[in-house]
N, C-alpha and C positions, 0 to 999 in steps of 0.2 A: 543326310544319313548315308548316302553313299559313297561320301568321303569316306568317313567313320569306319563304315565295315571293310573300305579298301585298304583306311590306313593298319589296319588289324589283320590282316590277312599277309602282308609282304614278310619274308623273312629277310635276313639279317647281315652287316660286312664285320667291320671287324676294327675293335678298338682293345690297345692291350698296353697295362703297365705296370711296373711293379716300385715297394716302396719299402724300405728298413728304417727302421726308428730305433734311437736308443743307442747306435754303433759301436760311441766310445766315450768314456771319461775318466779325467784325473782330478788332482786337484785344482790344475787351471784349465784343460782344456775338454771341451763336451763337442761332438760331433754327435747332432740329433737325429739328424735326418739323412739319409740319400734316396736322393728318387728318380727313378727313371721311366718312362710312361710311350708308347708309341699307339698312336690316335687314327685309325681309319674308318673311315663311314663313308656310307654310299647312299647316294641323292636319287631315287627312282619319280621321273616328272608325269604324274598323272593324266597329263595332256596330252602327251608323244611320248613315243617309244626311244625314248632316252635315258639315259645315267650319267652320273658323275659320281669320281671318286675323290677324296678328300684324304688326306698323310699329314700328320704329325707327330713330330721327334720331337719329346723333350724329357729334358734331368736337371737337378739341384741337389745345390746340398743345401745344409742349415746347419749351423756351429756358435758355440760360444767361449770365447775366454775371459779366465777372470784375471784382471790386471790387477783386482788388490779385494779385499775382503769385503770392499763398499762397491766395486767399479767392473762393470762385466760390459767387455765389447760382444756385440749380439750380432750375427752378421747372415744373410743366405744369400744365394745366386742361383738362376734359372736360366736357362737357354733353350730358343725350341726354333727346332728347323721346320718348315710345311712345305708342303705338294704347292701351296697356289697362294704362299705370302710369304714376304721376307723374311729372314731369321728375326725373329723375336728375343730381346734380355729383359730380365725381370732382377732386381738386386736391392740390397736394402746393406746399411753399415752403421750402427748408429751405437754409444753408451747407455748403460743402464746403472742407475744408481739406487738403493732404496734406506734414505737418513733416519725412515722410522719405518716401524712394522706397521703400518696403514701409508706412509706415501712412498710412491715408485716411480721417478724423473726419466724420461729417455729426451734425447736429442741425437739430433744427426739426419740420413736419408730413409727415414721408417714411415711404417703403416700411422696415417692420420689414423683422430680417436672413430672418424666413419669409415676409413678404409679395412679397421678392423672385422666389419662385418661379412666384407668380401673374401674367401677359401684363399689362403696364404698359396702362391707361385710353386709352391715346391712341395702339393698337395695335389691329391688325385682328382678333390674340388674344385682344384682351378682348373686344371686342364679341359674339364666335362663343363666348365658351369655356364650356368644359365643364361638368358638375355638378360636378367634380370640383375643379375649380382655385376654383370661387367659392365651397368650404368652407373656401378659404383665408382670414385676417384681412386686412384692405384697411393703407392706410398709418392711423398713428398720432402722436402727436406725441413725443418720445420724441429720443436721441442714439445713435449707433454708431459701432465703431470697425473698421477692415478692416486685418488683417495680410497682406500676400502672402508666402508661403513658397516658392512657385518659380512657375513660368509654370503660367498658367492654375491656380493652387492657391490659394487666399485660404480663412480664416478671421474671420468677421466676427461680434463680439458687441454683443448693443442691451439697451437701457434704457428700456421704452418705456408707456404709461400707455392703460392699458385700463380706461374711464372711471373708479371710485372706485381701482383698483389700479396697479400699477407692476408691468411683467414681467420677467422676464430671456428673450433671445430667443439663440438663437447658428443661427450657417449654416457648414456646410464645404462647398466647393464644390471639386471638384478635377477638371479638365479637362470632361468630358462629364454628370457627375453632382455633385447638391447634394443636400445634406440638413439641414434647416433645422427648427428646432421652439423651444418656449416654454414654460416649466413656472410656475405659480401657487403661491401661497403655501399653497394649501389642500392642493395634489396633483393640482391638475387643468393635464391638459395634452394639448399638441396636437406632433404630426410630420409633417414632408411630404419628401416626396421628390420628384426629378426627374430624367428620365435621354433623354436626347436624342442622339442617332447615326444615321446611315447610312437605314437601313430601321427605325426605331423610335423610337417617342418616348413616353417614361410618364413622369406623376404619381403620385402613389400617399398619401393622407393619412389619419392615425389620428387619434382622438382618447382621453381618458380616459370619454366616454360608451360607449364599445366601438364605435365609428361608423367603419369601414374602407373608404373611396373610392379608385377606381382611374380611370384614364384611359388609352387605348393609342390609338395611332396606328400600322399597320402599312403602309410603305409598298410596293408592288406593281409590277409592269409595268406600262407604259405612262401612267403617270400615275394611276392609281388608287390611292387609300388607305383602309381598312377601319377603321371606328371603333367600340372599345367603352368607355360610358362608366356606373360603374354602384356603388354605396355597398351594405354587408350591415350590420346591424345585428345585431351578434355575441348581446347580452344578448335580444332578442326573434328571433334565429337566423331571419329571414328579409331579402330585398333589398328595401332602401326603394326604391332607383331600379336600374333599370338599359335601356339604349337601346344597341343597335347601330345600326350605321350603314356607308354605302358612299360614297367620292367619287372624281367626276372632276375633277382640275384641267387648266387650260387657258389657254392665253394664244395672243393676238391681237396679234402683234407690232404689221401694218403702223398699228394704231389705238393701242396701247399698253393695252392690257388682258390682267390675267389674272385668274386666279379658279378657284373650284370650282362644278361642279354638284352636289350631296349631296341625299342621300336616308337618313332616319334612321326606327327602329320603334323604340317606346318601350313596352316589355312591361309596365309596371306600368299606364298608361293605355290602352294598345289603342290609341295613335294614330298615327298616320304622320305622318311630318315630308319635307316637301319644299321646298330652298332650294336659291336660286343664288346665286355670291357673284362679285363681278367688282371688280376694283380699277388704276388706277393703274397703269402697271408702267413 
């Protein structure tokens, strides 16, 4: 309990990004996205009278051209500098075809049908997100195929090469909820889930090492959202991580900003997390 009220009590550093969608299009060329995000938080160690701070730099775009009325090259890149790890790339280059109005082909270096579940690189998602979602597998080079079976219900299976191997990956995704996973030739495999509505938003991912990660977003009155994010390690039956957390979000019309204040306690390190986040709107 006296974690809890201390981790409730610290105020706050400072995370800030901003994002445009929509930038440009023709008839061949769409610039969707650019984004630019800069990441500071500060570590307060509930044991000693110490801190640490944390800095990250990053931006993407996201673009598409159409090479012909069937054939769209679909492409993004992400770059992020940090205070305390090497420069980071995140990129994807892949085609996209669609021969019928229910099937959609991509191949190239893109998001596996599970890597879909995880906030695309050049999203305010990724740069914040969870423990939870970064036990996801990133993009691979690899092909997939997407059935739609009615609105908002797709079915989508890949082929995709996890350095010396080749996976089989599948995702059903149907309105509000995905469920997507990847099994090896050996036995070993992974699942994720995702379920996003209203007042609630979970991940939820297993693997074959008995590695069970959750993520919740509960959302609240007046702008407040409660967050727990936290892995149990079944075969040695204790939580390798787990952090709750509390946020205000907030936006700033007449300037065009919105963003959260967060404040997060991380039980397995005893440290308090305090960030701001402001972006664009």
């Amino acid at each position: 309990m006296k974690h809890i009220i201390f981790s409730m009590a610290l105020l706050i550093p400072i995370q800030v990004f901003c994002q445009m969608i929509d930038i440009f299009q023709n008839e061949q060329l769409s610039i969707s996205r650019l984004y630019a995000g800069l990441n500071s938080t500060t570590l307060f160690q509930t044991d000693s009278i110490s801190s640490q701070s944390q800095v990250n730099l990053r931006v993407g775009i996201k673009s598409e051209l159409a090479l012909s009325d069937q054939i769209i090259l679909k492409t993004w890149g992400a770059i992020q500098i940090s205070k305390l790890q090497p420069v980071a790339g995140y990129n994807s280059f892949g085609l996209m075809t669609k021969p019928t109005k229910k099937i959609t082909w991509h191949v190239g270096l893109i998001a596996t049908p599970t890597t879909v579940i995880r906030p695309n690189p050049t999203t305010w998602e990724s740069q914040v997100e969870t423990h939870t979602q970064s036990t996801i597998i990133p993009g691979r080079p690899g092909t997939k195929v997407s059935y739609s079976l009615a609105t908002n219900s797709i079915v989508t299976y890949g082929y995709f090469n996890h350095g010396e191997l080749w996976v089989h990956h599948l995702n059903i995704s149907i309105h509000d909820w995905r469920l997507a996973g990847y099994l090896l030739d050996d036995g070993a495999y992974f699942a994720a889930f995702t379920y996003r509505k209203g007042w609630l938003e979970n991940t939820t991912t297993f693997n074959s090492a008995k590695e069970l990660s959750a993520s919740f977003f509960i959302n609240l009155k007046k702008d407040f959202v409660l967050m727990l994010d936290a892995e149990y390690a079944l075969n040695q039956e204790e939580a390798a991580f787990l952090q709750t957390g509390i946020r205000k979000y907030i936006q700033a019309s007449p300037v065009h900003l919105s963003g959260f204040f967060g404040l997060t306690y991380d039980w397995k390190t005893q440290v308090v997390i305090g960030q701001i986040f402001i972006h664009l709107s």
